[in-house]
C-alpha positions as CSV (number, residue, x, y, z in Angstrom):
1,X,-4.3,-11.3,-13.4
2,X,-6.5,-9.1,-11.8
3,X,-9.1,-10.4,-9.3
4,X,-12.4,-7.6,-8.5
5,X,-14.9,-8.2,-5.4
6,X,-18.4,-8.6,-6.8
7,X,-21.4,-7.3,-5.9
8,X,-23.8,-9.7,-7.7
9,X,-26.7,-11.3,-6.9
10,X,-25.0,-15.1,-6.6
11,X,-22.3,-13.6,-4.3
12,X,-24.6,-11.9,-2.1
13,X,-26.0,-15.4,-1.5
14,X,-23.2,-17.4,-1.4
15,X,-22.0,-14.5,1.6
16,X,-25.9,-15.1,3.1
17,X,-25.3,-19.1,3.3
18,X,-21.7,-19.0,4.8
19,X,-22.9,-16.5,7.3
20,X,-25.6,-18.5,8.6
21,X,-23.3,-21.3,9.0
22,X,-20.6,-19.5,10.7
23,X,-23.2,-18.3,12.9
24,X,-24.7,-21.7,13.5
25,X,-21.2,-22.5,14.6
26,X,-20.8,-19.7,17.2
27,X,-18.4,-17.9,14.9
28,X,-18.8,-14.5,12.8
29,X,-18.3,-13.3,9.6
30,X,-15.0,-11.5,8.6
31,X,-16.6,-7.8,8.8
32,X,-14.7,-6.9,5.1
33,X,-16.4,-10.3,3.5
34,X,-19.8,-8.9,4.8
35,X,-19.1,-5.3,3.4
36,X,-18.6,-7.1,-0.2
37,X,-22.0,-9.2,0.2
38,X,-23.9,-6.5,0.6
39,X,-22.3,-4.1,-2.1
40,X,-20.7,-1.7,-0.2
41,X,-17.1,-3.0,0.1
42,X,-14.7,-0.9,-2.7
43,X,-13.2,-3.0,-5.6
44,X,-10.1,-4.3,-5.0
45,X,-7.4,-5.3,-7.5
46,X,-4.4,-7.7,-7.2
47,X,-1.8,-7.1,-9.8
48,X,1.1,-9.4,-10.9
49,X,4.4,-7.2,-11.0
50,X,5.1,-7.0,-15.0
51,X,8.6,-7.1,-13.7
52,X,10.5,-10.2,-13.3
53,X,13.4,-8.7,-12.2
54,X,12.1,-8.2,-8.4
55,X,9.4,-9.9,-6.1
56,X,6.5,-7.9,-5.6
57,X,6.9,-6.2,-2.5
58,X,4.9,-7.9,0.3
59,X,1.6,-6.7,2.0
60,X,2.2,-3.4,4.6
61,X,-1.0,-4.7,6.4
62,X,0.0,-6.9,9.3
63,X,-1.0,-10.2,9.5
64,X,-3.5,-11.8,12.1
65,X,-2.2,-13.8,14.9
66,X,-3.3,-17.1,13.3
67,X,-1.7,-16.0,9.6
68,X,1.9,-14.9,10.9
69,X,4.2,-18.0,10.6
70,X,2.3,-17.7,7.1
71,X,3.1,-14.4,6.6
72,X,7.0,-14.9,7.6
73,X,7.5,-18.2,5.6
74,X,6.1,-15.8,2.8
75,X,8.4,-13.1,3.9
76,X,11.3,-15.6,4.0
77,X,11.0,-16.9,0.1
78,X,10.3,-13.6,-1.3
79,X,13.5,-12.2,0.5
80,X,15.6,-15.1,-0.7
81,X,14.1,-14.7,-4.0
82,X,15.6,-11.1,-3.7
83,X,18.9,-12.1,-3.0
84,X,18.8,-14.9,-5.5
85,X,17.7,-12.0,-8.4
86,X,20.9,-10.1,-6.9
87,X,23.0,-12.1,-8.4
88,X,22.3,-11.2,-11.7
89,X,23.8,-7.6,-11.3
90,X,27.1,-7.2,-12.0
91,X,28.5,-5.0,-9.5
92,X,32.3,-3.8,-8.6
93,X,33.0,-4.2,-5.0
94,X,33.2,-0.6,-3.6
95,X,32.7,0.5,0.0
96,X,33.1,4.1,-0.6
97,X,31.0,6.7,1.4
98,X,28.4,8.9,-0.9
99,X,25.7,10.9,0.4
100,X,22.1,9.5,-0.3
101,X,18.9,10.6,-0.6
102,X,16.7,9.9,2.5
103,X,14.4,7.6,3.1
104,X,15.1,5.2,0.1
105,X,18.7,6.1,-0.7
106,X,21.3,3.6,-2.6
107,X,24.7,3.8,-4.0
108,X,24.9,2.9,-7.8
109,X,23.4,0.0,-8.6
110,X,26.5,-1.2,-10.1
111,X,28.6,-0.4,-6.9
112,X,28.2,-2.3,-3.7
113,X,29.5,-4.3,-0.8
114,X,28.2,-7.2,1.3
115,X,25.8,-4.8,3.3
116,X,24.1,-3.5,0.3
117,X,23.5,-6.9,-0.9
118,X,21.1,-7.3,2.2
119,X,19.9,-3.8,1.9
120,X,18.8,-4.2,-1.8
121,X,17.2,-7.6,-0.8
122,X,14.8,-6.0,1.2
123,X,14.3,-3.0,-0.6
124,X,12.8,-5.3,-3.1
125,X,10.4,-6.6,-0.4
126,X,9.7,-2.6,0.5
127,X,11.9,-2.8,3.9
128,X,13.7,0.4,3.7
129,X,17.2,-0.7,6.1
130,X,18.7,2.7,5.7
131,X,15.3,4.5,7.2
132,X,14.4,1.5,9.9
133,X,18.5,1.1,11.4
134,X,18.9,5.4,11.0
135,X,15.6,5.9,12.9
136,X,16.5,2.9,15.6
137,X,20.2,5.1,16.2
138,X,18.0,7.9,16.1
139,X,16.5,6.5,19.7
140,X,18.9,4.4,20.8
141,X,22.1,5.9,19.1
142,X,24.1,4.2,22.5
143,X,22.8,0.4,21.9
144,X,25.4,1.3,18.8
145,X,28.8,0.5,17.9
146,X,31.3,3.7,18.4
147,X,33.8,2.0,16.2
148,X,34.1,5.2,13.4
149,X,33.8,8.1,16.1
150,X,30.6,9.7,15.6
151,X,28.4,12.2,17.8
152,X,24.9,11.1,15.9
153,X,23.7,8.6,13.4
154,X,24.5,9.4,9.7
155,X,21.4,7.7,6.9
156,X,24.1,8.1,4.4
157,X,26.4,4.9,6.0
158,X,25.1,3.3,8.8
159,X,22.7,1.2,7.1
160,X,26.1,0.3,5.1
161,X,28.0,-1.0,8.1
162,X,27.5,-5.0,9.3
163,X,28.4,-4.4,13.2
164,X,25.1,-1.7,13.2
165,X,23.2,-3.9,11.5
166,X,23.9,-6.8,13.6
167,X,22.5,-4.0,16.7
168,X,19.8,-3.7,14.7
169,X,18.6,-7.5,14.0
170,X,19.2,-8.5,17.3
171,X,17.3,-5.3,18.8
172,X,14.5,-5.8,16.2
173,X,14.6,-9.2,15.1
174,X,15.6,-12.6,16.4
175,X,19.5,-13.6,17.6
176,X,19.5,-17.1,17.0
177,X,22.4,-19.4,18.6
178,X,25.7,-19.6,16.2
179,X,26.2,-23.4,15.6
180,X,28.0,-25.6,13.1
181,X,24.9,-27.4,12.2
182,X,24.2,-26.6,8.6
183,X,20.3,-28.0,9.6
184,X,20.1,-24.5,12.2
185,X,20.3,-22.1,9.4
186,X,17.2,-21.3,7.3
187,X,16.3,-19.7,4.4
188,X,16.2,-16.1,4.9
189,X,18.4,-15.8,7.5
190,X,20.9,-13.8,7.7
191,X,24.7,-14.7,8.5
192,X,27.4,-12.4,9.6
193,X,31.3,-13.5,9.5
194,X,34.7,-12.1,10.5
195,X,37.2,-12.3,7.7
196,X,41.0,-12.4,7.6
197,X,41.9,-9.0,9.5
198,X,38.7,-8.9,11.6
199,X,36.8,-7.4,8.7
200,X,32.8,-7.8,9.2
201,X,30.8,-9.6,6.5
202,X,27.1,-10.5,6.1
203,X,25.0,-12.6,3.5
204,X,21.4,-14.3,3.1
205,X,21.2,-17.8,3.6
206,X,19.3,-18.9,0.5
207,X,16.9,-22.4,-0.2
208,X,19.5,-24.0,-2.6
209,X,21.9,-26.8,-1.3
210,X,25.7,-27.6,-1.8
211,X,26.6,-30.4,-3.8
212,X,26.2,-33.0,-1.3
213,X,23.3,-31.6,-0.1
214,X,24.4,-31.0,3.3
215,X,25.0,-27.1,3.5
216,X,21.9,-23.9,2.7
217,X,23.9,-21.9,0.0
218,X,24.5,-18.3,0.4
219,X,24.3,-14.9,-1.5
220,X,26.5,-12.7,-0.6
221,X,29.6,-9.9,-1.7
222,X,32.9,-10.5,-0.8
223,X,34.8,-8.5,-3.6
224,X,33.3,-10.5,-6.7
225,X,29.9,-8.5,-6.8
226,X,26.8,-11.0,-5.6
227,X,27.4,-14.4,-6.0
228,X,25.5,-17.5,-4.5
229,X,28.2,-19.8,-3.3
230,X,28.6,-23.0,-0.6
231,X,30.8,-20.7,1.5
232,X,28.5,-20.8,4.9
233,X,31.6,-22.2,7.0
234,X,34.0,-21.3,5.0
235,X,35.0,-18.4,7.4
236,X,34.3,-18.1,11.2
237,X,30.5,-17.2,11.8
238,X,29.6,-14.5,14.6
239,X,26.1,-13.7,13.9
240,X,23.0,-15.6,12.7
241,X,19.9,-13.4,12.7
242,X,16.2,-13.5,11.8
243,X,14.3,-11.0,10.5
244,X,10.8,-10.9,8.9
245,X,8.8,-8.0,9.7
246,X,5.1,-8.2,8.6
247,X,5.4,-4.7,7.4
């Protein structure tokens, strides 16, 4: 579908009218609605992705004050639509280290662990993790874990690794209170476990129910490639995060 800004005649009026209302109200035209009314605005064009593999990415341009819990309820559903899509892949559970191109580096698309489930989730939404947690350590490379021993931040793992990008979330998102009440967690959230051996996991709460309808679903990898699966308690939770930039 592609929508243009007109320059006609009729427009022009319509633009005229509303202005004179607003006005008569004490408000003011939006400046880019009075550029179109009077012709000089560019044409703009809104085009449907012709892939249905991915959600468009969303807008860069940051939303108003008024718009935002708009724009991050927006933000929310295309990011669990993401990890929903994720789950088509089939993927072999392999944490291996590989050098990546930077910004916008991934492993294989058919290789992956729980991280890169998240990471590819926003990638769809055009939230580069590997450029936005490298150029956080970047600044604040002490805020960080030293669990692996390293001197400086490396973009081809650290995205990779759930203990930075719990840092990360709580530096540059919200850290939300770790309950047992399945009604806490939200779509797009973001969930982060210890497993048998004190291993670190993460997933994406998602907007489909268990069977009973008491617990959000989750999409995550824990050595089966994505899967969306009613596994939100199954192991001890550590971390519940937020995170919906507007751009």
């Amino acid at each position: 579908m592609v929508v243009r800004a007109s320059s006609a005649s009729v427009c022009r009026c319509a633009l005229a009218a509303a202005a004179s209302l607003l006005a008569a109200a004490g408000l003011v035209l939006p400046e880019r609605w009075a550029r179109a009314g009077s012709g000089t605005e560019p044409n703009t064009t809104l085009e449907e992705s012709a892939s249905s593999s991915r959600p468009a990415p969303i807008s860069a341009s940051a939303p108003s004050s008024t718009s935002a819990p708009i724009g991050r309820e927006r933000t929310a559903a295309a990011l669990v639509a993401a990890a929903k899509e994720r789950t088509r892949h089939r993927v072999t559970y392999d944490g291996s280290y590989h050098r990546l191109s930077y910004p916008g580096g991934d492993v294989p698309d058919s290789i992956g662990v729980c991280s890169d489930v998240v990471i590819r989730a926003y990638r769809a939404l055009g939230i580069d993790l590997q450029e936005r947690v490298h150029e956080d350590m970047r600044r604040a490379f002490s805020s960080y874990p030293r669990i692996w021993g390293l001197s400086r931040p490396d973009p081809n793992i650290d995205h990779r690794r759930v203990p930075n990008l719990e840092v990360f979330f709580t530096r540059h998102g919200e850290s939300l209170p770790v309950t047992n009440d399945p009604a806490d967690y939200r779509p797009g959230d973001l969930v982060t476990w210890r497993l048998p051996g004190n291993l670190p996991h993460v997933g994406i709460v998602v907007d489909s129910r268990s069977g009973d309808d008491v617990r959000p679903l989750i999409v995550h990898n824990i050595g089966r490639g994505p899967q969306l699966e009613d596994s939100i308690f199954e192991y001890p939770v550590t971390g519940h995060y937020r995170y919906l930039p507007s751009e």
